[in-house]
N, C-alpha and C positions, 0 to 999 in steps of 0.2 A: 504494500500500500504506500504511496505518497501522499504527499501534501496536496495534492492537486486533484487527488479524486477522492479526500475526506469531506464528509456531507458537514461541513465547519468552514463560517467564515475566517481566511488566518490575517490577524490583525497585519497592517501594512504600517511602517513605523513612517512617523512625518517625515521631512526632509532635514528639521531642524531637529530631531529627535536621532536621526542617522548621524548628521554632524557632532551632537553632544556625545554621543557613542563613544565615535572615532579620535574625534580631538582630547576628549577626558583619557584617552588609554595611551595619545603620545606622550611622552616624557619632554618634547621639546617643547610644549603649549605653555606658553607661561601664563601668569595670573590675572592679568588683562585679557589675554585672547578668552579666558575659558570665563571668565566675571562679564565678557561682552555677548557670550552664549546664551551665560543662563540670560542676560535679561532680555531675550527674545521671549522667550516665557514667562510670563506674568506671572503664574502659578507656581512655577519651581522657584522664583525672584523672593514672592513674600514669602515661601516655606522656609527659604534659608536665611533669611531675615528672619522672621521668629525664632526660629533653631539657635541663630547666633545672639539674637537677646531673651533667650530660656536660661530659668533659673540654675542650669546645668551647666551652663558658662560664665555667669555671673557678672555681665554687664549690665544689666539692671536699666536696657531698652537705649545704650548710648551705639550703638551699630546701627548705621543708617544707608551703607553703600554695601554692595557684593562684592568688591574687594577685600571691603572691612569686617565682611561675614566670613570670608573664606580664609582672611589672618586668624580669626578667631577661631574656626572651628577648625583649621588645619585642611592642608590643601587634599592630603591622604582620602581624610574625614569626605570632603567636601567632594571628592572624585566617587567617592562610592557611595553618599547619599546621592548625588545624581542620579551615576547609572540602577541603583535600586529603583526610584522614583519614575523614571523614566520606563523602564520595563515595567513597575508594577502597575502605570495607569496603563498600559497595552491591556490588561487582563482583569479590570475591574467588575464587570457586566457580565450578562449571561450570554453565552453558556461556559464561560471559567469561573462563574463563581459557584457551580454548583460544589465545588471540591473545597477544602479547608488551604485557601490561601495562604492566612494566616502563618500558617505551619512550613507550607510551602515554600515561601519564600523565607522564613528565620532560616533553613536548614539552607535554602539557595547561599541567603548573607554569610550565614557561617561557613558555606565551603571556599566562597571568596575570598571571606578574612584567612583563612588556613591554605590556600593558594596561594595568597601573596605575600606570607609570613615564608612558605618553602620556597618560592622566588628570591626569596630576600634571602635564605640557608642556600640558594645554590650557586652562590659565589664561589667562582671555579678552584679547588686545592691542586694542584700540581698533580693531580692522579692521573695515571693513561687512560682508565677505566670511562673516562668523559670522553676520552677522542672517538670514540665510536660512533658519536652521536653525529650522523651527517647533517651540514649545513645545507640551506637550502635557500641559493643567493636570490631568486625568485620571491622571497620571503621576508620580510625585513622585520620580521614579529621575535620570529626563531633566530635570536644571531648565531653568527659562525662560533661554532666553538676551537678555543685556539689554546696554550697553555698562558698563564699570565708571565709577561716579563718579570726578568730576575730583580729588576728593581720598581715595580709598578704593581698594585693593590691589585686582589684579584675582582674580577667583574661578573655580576649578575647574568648566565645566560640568557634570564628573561626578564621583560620586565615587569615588575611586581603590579603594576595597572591592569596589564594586558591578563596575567595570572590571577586577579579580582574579577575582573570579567566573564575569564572561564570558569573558575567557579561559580560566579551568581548564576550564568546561562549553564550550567553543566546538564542540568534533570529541564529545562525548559520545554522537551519532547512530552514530559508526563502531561503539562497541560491542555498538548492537542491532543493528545490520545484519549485522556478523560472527556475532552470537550466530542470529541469525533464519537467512542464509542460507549459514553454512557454508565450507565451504573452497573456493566458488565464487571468495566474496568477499573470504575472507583469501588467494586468489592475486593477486586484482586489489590489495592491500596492498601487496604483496611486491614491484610494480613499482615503489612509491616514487614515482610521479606526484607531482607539485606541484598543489595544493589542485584549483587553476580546471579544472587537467584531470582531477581524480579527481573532480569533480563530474559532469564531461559525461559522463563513463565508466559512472560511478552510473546516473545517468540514463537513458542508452541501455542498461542492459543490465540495469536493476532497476525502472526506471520509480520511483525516488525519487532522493535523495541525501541526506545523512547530518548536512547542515544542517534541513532538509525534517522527517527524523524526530529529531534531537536536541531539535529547535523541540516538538514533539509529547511528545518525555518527560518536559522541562523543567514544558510545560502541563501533565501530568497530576499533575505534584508541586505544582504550585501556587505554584512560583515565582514572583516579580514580574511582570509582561507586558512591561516593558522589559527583560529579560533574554530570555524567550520570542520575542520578535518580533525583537532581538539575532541570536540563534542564529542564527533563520532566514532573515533577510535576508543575511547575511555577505555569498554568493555571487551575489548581482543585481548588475542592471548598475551599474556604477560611471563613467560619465559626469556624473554627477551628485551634488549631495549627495545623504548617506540623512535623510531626514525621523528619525533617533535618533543622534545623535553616539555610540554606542554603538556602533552598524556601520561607523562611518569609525574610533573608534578599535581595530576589529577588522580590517577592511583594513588599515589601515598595519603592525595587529601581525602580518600575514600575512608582509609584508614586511619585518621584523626577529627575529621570536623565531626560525626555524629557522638563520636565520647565528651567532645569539647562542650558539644549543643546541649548535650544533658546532662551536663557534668559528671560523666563517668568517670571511673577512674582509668588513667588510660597507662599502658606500661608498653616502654621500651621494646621489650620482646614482639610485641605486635605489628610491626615494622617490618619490610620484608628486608631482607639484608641489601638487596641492590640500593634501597633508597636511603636506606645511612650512609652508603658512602656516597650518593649523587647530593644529598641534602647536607651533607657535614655531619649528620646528628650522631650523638654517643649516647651514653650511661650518663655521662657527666654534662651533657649540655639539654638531654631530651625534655627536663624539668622547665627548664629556663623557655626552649622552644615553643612548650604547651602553653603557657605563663602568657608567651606573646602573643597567641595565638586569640587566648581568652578574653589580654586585653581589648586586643582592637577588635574583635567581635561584640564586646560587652556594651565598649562605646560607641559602634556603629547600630549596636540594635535599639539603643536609648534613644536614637539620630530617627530611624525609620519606624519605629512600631507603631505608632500613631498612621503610618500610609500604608500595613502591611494589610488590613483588615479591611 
């Protein structure tokens, strides 16, 4: 099944909605170009206005430009309350809203925050075990992985933006599936399977799965192809590396964001071995990892839960 012959309208994102996308995930946009974005949008203008004089900040209502909203709230912050914002009014109405949003998208934000914390751990160590990973000069999302010079800091293979985004979109597939095929599908939700087996499940009893069509809606907005190709690889065999550090840092976030979301306790051992050595992580820093991971989730979700519902 595609996108094209689901009995569902699939939302078309605006023009200025595609722009804030794309420009919130470059790293070279500075704080003018992205403060001249939002206030195309009138609606996204006051929400972060408010946001940045909420008692959470403690300006106590002296923020009065997007500039001065986005020193306050932090440009990280203010990057992923965006693109939160901006996807979650695509899926407000019926027929997405027959399923628990709500729920949906905390666990979408939490994969993003935990995406772009392992973006942030996969600044390159001198290990060979990285050069496998082919570059793909076609691509400007996935840089080339190279070793870092002897006298020069090592560098993030991605960027930690770009890695917020694939996690927010990672499960974006669930909501055409559910909108497409009804309360077939939001029963097979309801079992709460773990990803690898609500894929097989998809599969056998839909003939897709929900990385398969996520991959497919992502395409039709025009998203980056590193992002696209992302999505839809997540769930392939993992014996190997994936030809995009993109889908390894979305496997390991498979295995961290939902301990994070519900405060599980989460242990070292559960980590597959490939991705402690692509992420840095040890015994002795894995604490500290999860820490960060918590942070920026905790205060991205204070930022959006008011728009998740």
């Amino acid at each position: 099944m595609s996108i094209s012959s689901r009995r569902v309208d699939i939302p078309a994102l605006l023009p200025t909605s595609t722009e804030l996308l794309n420009r919130f995930q470059d790293d070279d946009s500075s704080l003018g170009e992205l403060a001249e974005l939002i206030q195309l949008d009138p609606s996204l203008t006051s929400k972060l206005l408010r946001m940045a004089n909420s008692a959470f900040f403690g300006m106590g209502g002296r923020v009065s430009s997007i500039e001065e909203a986005m020193t306050v709230v932090g440009l990280a912050n203010t990057r992923g309350f965006v693109l939160a914002d901006v996807l979650m009014g695509q899926f407000k109405k019926d027929p997405w809203s027959q399923m628990n949003l709500k729920e949906f998208w905390t666990t979408s934000l939490c994969m993003g925050c935990t995406c772009s914390v392992l973006a942030l751990r996969a600044a390159l160590p001198p290990d060979p075990v990285l050069m496998v990973i082919p570059a793909n000069p076609a691509n400007s999302l996935v840089g080339e992985v190279l070793p870092p010079a002897a006298d020069a800091p090592p560098r993030p293979a991605v960027s930690p933006n770009v890695a917020f985004s694939v996690g927010l979109l990672h499960r974006i597939g669930v909501l055409v599936l559910s909108a497409s095929l009804g309360e077939k599908y939001r029963d097979l939700l309801k079992e709460r399977l773990p990803n690898d087996e609500l894929v097989q499940r998809e599969r056998s009893m839909f003939d897709t799965d929900h990385a398969k069509v996520g991959s497919e809606l992502l395409r039709y907005w025009n998203l980056p192809a590193a992002i696209v190709d992302s999505v839809g690889m997540q769930y392939q065999a993992k014996d190997e590396l994936a030809p995009n550090m993109l889908v390894e840092i979305l496997r390991c976030g498979h295995d961290l964001s939902e301990g994070v979301r519900k405060e599980r306790a989460l242990e070292f051992d559960a980590l597959q071995g490939l991705h402690t050595g692509l992420f840095t992580i040890n015994h002795d820093n894995f604490d500290k990892t999860v820490r960060m991971i918590k942070s920026k989730y905790k205060d991205l979700f204070h930022m959006v839960q008011g728009e998740a519902t």
